[in-house]
Each structure stands twice: as C-alpha cells, then as structure tokens.
N, C-alpha and C positions, 0 to 999 in steps of 0.2 A: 394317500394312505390306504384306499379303500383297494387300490388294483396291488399294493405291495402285500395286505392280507389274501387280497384270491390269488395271489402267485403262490404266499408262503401255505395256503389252503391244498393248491392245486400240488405240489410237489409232496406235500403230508398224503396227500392222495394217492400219489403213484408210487410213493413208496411205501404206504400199506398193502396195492394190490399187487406190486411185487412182490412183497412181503409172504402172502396169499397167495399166492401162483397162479396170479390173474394174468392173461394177456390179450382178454380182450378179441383175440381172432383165433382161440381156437378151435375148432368143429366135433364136433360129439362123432365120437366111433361111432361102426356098426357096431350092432347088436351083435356080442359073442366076438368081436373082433380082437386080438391078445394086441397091446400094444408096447413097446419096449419095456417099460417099467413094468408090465405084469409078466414078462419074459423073464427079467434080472429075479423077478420075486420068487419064480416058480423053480427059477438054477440055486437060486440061496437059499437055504434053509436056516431057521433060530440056530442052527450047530455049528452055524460056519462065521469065522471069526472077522471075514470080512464083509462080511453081510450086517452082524453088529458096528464093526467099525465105520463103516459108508452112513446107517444112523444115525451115531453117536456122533457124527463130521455136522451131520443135516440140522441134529437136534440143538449140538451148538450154534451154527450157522442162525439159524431161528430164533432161538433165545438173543441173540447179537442182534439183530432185526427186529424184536419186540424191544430191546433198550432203546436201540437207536427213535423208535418213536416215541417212546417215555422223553427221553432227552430234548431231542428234538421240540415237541410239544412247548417242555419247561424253560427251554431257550424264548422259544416263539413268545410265548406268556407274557417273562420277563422284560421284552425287548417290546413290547406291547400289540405284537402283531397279529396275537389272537385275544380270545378273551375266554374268561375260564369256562365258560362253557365249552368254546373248543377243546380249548384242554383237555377236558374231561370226555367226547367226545372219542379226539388222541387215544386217551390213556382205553378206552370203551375197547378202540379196536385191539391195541397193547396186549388188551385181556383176550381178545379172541386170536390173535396170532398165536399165542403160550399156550392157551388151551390147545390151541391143535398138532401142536407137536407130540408126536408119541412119545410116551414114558411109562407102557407097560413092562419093559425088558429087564433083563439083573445087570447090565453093565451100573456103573455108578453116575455114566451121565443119563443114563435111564431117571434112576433113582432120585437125582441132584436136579433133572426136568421136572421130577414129581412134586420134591419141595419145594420148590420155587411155584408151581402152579397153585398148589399150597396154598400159596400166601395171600393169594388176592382170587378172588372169582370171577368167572366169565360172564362179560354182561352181553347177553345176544344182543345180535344187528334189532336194531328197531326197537330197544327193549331199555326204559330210562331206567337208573340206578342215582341213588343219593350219589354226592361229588364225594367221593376219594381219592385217598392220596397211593397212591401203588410205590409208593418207599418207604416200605414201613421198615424197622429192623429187620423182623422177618425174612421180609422182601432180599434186604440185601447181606444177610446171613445167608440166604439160602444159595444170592448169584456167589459170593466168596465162595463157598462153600464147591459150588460149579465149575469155579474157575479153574481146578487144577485137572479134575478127570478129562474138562474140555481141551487144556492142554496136550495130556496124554494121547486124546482123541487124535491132535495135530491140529485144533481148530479152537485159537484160542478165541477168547469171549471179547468183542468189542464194542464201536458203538460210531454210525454213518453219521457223523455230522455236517450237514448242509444247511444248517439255519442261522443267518447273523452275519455269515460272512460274503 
C-alpha cells in the first residue's frame, strides 16, 4: 500500500513540474543572452493576432493541466491512495499552476483565465491554507464559461487522467 501511494505521489509530482515547466536540467542563460522565446516575443507584438492566438492555445493548455491535477487528486482520494491532506496539498499546487497563467489581455480566454483564477486563490509553495474545496460553482461556472473561447482558440479544455487505471 505504502509503495502504490509513493508511485501515485511520485507521478502527481511529475505532472505538476511538467505542469510548471520544470525539467530539471535546464541551465540558466548568460546574462543579457536573448533566448528563442524572448526572440518570438520581441517579433509579436499585443497587435498581432497570432501572438494572441499562441496565448490563448498555452492559456488553455494550462488550465487543462490545473484540472487534470484537481482530478487526479480526487480520484487518488477516493480510491484511498492519498489522504486529504494530500489532496489538498494537489489542489495547493492546482492553485499555483492557474495563478500563473496570463490573463491580462482582451481576448475572451484572457478574460475566461481571469475568472476562473477568480474563484479560488493562490496558496504559495510552503505556505499552509485551511482544506478547500476548488469546485465550487463558481469554480465550474467559470471553466463552462472557458470552455467555448478555448475552442475557438483550437484548444479545447481537457483533463490527463492517469490515476486508477
């Protein structure tokens, strides 16, 4: 029982730091060095429509990867392989995946990222919060609500299930 929770630990693990675009062996540029992505950033400008589009692809992408651990989590829970502390825990990081998606911009999955972050708050790394529940209506009025501009984006809203099976 004890090694089928640190497997179902361990993979909650790597798919939060994937999550967070952790890989573990990257190496720090030099100092002042432009790397591709600030290349792509400095060619697109807020005016260019696929500059928003590539966003609004990532921001859904993101939010799809903050449910997946939501889920995930509540599988593990129910199936007794964590215990609510993990859970909550889970749901900790959940909060900080969402918070870090951008959702300054006017497109609607901009907007649709905002109220969704809305709904629940970011509990920092290290930082304990009472146990909540991250499905509240709100919660899932706001992903409905997501679900169609992230369409439009071409990227619609899902959810990685790897727990249980």
């Amino acid at each position: 029982m004890r090694a089928a929770r640190a497997a179902t630990a361990s993979a909650l693990l790597v798919m939060a730091l994937a999550a967070a675009g952790c890989d573990g062996g990257a190496q720090p540029e030099p100092p002042g060095a432009q790397t591709p992505a600030d290349a792509s950033e400095d060619a697109a400008t807020d005016d260019d429509p696929t500059h928003d589009a590539a966003q609004d692809t990532a921001a859904c992408a993101a939010v799809s990867d903050a449910q997946s651990i939501v889920e995930n989590a509540d599988i593990a829970l129910r199936e007794g392989r964590i215990s609510d502390q993990e859970q909550q825990g889970w749901y900790a990081v959940a909060t900080r995946v969402l918070h870090r998606i951008p959702s300054g911009g006017d497109s609607a999955v901009s907007q649709g990222v905002a109220a969704l972050q809305g709904t629940v708050s970011e509990v920092k790394a290290g930082a304990w919060a009472e146990p909540f529940a991250i499905r509240s209506n709100a919660w899932g009025d706001a992903l409905r609500a997501l679900d169609e501009p992230c369409q439009a984006a071409g990227s619609e809203l899902s959810v990685s299930m790897f727990v249980g099976g």
